[in-house]
N, CA, C and O of each residue as an XYZ file, in Angstrom:
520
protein
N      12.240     27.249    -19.818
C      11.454     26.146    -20.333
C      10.661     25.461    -19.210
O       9.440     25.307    -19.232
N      11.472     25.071    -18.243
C      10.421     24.772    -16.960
C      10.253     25.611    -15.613
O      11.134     26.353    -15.179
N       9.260     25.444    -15.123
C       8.879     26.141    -14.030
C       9.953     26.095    -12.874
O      10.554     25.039    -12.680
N      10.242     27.334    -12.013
C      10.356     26.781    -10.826
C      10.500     25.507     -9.710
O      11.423     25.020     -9.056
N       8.892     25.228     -9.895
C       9.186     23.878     -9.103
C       9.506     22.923     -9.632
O      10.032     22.055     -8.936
N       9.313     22.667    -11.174
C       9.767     21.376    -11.170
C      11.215     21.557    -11.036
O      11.735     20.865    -10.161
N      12.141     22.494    -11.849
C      12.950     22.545    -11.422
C      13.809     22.078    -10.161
O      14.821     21.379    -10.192
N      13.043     22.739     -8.811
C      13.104     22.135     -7.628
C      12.667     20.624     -7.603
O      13.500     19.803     -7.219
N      11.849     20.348     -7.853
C      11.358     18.408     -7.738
C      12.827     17.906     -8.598
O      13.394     16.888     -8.201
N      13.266     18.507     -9.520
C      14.220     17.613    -10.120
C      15.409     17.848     -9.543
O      16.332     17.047     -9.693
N      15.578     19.247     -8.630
C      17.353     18.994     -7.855
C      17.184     18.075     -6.840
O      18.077     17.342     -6.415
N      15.670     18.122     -6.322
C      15.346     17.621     -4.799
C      14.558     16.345     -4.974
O      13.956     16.195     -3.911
N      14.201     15.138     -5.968
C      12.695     14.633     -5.911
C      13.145     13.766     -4.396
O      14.299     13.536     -4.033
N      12.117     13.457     -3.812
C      11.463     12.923     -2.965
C      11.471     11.575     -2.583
O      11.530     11.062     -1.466
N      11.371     10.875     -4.208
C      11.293      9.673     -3.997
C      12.047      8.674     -5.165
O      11.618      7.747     -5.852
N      12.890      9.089     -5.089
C      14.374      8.988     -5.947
C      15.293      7.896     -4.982
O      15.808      8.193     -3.904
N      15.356      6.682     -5.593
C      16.139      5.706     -4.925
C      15.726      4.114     -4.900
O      14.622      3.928     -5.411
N      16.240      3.172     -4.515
C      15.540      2.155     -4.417
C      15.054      1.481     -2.965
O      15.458      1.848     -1.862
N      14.324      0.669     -3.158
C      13.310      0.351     -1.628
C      13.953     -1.226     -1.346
O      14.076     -2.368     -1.788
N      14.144     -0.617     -0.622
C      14.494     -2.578     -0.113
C      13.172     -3.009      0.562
O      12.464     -2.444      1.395
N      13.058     -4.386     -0.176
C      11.846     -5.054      0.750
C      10.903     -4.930     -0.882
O       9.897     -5.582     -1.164
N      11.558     -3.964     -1.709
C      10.070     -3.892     -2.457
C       9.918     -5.512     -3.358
O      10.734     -6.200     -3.969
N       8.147     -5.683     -2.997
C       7.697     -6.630     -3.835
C       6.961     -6.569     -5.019
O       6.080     -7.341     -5.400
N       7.640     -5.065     -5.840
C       6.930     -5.471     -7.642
C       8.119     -4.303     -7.465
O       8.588     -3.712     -6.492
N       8.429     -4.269     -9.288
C       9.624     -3.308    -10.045
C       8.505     -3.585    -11.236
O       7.608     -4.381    -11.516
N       9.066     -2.557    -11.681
C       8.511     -1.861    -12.905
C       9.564     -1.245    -13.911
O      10.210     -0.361    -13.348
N       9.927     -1.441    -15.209
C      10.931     -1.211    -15.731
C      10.166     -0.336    -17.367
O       9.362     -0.883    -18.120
N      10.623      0.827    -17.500
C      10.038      1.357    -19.112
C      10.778      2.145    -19.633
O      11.405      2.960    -18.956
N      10.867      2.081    -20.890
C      11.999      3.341    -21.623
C      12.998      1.937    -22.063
O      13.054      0.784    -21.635
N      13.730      2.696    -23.139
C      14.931      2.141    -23.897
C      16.038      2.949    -23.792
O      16.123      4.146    -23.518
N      17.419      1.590    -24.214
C      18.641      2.610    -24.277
C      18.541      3.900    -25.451
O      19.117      4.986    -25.390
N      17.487      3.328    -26.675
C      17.322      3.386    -27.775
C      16.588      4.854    -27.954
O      16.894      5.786    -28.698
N      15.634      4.740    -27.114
C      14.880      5.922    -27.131
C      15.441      7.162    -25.762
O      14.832      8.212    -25.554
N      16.509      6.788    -25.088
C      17.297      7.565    -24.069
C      16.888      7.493    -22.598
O      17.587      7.423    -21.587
N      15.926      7.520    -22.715
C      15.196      7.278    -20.858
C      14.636      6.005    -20.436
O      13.670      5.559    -21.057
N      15.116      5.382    -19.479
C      14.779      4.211    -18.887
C      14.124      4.589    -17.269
O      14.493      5.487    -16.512
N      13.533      4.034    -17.156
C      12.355      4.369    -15.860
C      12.372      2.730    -14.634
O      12.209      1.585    -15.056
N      12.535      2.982    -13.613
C      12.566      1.346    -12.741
C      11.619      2.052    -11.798
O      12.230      3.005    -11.314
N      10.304      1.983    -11.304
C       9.630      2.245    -10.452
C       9.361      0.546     -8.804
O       8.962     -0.618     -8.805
N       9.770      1.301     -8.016
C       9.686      0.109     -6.931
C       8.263      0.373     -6.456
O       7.671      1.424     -6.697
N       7.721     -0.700     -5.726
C       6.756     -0.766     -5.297
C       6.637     -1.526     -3.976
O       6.897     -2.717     -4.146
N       6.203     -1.093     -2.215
C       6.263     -2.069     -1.731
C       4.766     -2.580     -1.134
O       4.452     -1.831     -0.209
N       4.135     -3.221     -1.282
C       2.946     -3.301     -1.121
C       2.425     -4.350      0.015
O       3.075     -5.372      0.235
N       1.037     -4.009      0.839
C       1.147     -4.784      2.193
C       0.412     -5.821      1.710
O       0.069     -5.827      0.527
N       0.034     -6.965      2.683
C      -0.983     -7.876      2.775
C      -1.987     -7.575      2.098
O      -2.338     -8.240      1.124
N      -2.753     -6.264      2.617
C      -4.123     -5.785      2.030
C      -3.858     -5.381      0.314
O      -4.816     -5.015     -0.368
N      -3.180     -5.436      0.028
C      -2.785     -5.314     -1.474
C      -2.398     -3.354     -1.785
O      -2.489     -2.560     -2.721
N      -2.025     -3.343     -0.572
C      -2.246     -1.258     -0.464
C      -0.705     -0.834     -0.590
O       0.055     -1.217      0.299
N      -0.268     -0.161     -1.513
C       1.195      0.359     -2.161
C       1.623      1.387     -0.055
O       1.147      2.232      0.703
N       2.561      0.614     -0.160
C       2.508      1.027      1.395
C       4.362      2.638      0.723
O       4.673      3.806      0.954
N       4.649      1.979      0.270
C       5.625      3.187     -0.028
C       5.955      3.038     -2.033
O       5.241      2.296     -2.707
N       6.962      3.765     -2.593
C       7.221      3.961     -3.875
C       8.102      4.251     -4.200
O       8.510      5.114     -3.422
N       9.226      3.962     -5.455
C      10.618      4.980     -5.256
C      11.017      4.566     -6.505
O      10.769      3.440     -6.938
N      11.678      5.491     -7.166
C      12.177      5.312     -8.534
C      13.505      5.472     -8.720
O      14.172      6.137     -7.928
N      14.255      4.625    -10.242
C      15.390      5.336    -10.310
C      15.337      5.760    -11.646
O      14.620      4.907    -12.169
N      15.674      6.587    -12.541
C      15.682      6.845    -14.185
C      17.105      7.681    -14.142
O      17.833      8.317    -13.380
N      16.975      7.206    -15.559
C      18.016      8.013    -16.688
C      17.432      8.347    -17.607
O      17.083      7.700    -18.594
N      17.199      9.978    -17.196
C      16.809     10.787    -18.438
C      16.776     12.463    -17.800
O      17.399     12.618    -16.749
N      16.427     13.083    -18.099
C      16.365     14.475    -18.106
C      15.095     14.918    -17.115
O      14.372     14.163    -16.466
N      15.055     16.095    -17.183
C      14.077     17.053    -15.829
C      12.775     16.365    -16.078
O      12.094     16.128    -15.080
N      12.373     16.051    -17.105
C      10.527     15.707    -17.039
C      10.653     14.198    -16.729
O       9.810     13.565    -16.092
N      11.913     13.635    -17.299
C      11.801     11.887    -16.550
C      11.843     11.912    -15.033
O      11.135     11.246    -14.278
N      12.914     12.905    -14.665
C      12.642     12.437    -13.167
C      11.804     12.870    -12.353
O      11.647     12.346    -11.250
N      11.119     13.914    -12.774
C       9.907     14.896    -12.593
C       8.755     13.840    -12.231
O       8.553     13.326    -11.131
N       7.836     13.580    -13.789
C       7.127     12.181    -13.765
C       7.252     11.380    -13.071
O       6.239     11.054    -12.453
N       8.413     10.701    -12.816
C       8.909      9.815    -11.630
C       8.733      9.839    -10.265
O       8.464      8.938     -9.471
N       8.910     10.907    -10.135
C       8.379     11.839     -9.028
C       7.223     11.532     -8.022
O       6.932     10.854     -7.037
N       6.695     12.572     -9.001
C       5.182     12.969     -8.625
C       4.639     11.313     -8.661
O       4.145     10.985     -7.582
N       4.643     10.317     -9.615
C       3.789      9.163     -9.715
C       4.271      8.342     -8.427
O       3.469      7.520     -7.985
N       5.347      8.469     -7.868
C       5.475      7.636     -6.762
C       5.064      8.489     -5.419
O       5.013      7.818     -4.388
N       4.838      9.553     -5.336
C       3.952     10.237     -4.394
C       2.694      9.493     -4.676
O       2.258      8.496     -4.101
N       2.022     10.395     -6.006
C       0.736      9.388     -5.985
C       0.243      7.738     -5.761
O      -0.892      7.282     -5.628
N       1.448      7.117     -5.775
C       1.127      5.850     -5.069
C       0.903      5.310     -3.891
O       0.234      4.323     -3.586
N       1.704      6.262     -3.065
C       1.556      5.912     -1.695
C       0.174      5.698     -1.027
O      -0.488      6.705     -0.775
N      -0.311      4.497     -0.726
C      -1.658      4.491     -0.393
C      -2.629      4.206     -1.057
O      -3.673      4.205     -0.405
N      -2.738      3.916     -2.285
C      -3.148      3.321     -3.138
C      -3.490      2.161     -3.304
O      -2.453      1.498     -3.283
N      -4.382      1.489     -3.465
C      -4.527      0.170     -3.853
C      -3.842     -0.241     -5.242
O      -3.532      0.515     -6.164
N      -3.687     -1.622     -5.159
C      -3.132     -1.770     -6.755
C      -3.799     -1.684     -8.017
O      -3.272     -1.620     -9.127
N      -5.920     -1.691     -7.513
C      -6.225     -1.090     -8.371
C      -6.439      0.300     -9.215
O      -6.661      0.617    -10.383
N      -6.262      0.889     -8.062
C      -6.429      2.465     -8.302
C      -4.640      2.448     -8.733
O      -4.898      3.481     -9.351
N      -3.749      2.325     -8.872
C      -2.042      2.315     -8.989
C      -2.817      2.028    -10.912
O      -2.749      2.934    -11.743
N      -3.369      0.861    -11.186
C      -3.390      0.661    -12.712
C      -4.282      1.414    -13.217
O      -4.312      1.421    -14.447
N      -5.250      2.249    -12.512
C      -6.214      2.932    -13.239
C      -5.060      4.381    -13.481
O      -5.378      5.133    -14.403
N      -3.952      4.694    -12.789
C      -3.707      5.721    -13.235
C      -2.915      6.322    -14.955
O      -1.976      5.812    -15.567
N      -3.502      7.185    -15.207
C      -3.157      7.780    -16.363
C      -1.889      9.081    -16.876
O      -1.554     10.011    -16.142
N      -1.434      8.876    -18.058
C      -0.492      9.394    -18.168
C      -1.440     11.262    -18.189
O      -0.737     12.272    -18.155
N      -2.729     11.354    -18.236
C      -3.473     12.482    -17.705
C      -3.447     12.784    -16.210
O      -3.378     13.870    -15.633
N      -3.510     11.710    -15.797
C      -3.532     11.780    -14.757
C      -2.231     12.307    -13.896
O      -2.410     13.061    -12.940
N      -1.179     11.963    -14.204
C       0.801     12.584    -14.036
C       0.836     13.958    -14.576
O       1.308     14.845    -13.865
N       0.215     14.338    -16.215
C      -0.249     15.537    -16.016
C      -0.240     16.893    -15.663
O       0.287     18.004    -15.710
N      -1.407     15.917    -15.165
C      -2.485     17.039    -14.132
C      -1.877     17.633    -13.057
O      -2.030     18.786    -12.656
N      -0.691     16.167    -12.313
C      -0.323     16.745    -10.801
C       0.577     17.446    -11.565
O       0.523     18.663    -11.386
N       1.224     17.137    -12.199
C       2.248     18.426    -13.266
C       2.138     19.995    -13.208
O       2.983     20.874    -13.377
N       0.976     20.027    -12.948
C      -0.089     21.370    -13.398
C       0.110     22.168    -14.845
O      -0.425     23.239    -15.132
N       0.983     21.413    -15.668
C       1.056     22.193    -16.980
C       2.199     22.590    -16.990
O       2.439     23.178    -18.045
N       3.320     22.538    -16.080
C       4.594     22.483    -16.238
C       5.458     21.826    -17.104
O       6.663     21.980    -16.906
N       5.061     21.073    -18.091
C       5.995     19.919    -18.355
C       5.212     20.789    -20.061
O       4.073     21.254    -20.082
N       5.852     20.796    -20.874
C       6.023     20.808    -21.956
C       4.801     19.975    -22.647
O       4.343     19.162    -21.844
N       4.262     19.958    -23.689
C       3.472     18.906    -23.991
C       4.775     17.994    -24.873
O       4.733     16.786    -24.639
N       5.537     18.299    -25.528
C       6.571     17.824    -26.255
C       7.511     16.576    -25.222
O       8.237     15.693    -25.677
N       7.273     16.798    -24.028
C       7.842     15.827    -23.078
C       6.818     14.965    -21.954
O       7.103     14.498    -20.851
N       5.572     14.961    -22.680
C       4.744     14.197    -22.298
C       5.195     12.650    -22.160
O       4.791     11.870    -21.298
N       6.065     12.392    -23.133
C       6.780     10.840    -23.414
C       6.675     10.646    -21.656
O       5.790     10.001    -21.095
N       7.456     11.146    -21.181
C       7.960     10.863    -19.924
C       6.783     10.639    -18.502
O       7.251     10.454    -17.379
N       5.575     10.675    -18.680
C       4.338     10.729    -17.989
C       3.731      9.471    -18.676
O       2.886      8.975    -17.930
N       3.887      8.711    -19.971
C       3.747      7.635    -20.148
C       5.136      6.404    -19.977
O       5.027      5.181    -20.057
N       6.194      7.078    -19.766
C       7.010      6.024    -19.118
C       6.514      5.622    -17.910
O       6.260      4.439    -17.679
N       6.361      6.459    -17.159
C       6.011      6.531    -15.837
C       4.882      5.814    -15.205
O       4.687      5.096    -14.225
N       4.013      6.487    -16.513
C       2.606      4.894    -16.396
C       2.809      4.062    -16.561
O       2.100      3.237    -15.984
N       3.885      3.546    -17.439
C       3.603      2.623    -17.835
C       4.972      1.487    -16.646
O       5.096      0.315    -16.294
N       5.480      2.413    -16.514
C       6.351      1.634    -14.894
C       6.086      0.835    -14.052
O       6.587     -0.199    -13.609
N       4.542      1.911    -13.734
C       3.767      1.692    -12.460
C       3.283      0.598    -12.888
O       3.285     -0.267    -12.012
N       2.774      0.197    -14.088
C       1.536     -0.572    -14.611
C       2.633     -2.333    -14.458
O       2.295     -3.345    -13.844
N       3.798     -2.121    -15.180
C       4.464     -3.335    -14.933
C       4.979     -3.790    -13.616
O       5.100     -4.978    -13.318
N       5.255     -2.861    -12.897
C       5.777     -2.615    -11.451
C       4.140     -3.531    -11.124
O       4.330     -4.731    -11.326
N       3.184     -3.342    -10.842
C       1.925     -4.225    -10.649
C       1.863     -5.345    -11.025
O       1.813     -6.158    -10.101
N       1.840     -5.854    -12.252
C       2.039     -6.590    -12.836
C       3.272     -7.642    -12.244
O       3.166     -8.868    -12.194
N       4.143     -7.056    -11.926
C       5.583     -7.825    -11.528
C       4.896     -8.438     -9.947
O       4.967     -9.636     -9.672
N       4.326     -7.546     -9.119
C       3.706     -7.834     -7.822
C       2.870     -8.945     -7.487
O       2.727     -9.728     -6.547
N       2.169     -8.625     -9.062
C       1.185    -10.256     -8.811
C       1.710    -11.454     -9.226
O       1.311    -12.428     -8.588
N       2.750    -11.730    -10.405
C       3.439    -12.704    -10.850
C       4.333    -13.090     -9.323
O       4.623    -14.207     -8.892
N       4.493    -12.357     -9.000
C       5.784    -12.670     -7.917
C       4.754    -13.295     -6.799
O       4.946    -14.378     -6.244
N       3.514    -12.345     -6.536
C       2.420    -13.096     -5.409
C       2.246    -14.815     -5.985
O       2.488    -15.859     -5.379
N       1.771    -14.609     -7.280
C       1.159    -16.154     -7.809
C       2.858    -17.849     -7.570
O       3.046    -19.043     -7.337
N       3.584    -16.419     -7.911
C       4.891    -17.705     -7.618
C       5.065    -18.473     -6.242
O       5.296    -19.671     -6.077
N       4.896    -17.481     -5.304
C       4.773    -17.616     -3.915
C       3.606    -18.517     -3.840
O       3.821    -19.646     -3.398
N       2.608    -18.259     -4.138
C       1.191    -19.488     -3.667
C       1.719    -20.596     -4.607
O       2.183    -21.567     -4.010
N       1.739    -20.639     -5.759
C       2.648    -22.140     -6.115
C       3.278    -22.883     -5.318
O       3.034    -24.059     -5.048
N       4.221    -22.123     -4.865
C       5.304    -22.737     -3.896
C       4.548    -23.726     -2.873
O       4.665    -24.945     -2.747
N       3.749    -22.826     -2.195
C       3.126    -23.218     -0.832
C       2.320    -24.549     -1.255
O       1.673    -25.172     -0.414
């Protein structure tokens, strides 16, 4: 059912774990629907995703997705981080992933997207403060 590598990305992923220091989380998926997704984010001054790291509960294409999207963050601005698409997870996929487990490439977006979201609420709390 799956390729080789993902196979490999899912005994081995990369970026599997949590980040200390990170300033946005991103949380998607239900107990309900089986896969839950927490994408970290740590991002610099310049607003640039300086590293990425996930943790999920779910199967080969959740942690797969998970994966690959926190590679693709690294270096990123936070606008280019929200422009990305569950086409876009995909693509770096190369067609490995089932279309039937696509779910898991919109968890993943949609991680990233709150994981952002969490970054700027948490920025705006901080300038309050001050």
């Amino acid at each position: 059912m799956y390729s080789s590598s993902i196979l490999e990305r899912f005994k081995n992923p990369q970026f599997a774990g949590g980040l200390r220091g990170a300033n946005g989380t991103g949380k998607a998926g239900s107990q309900e629907c089986g896969d839950i997704v927490k994408i970290y984010i740590l991002v610099d001054e310049d607003g640039v995703i300086d590293s990425a790291k996930f943790k999920a509960y779910g199967g080969v294409s959740t942690i797969v997705a998970c994966d690959v999207v926190c590679e693709m963050l690294a270096g990123m601005s936070l606008e280019e981080a929200l422009s990305i698409t569950v086409g876009d997870i995909m693509a770096k996929l190369e067609g490995d992933i089932p279309d039937n487990k696509s779910y898991s490439a919109v968890l993943a977006e949609e991680a990233v997207t709150n994981a952002v979201e969490d970054y700027y609420k948490r920025k705006e709390r901080e300038e309050r403060k001050n």
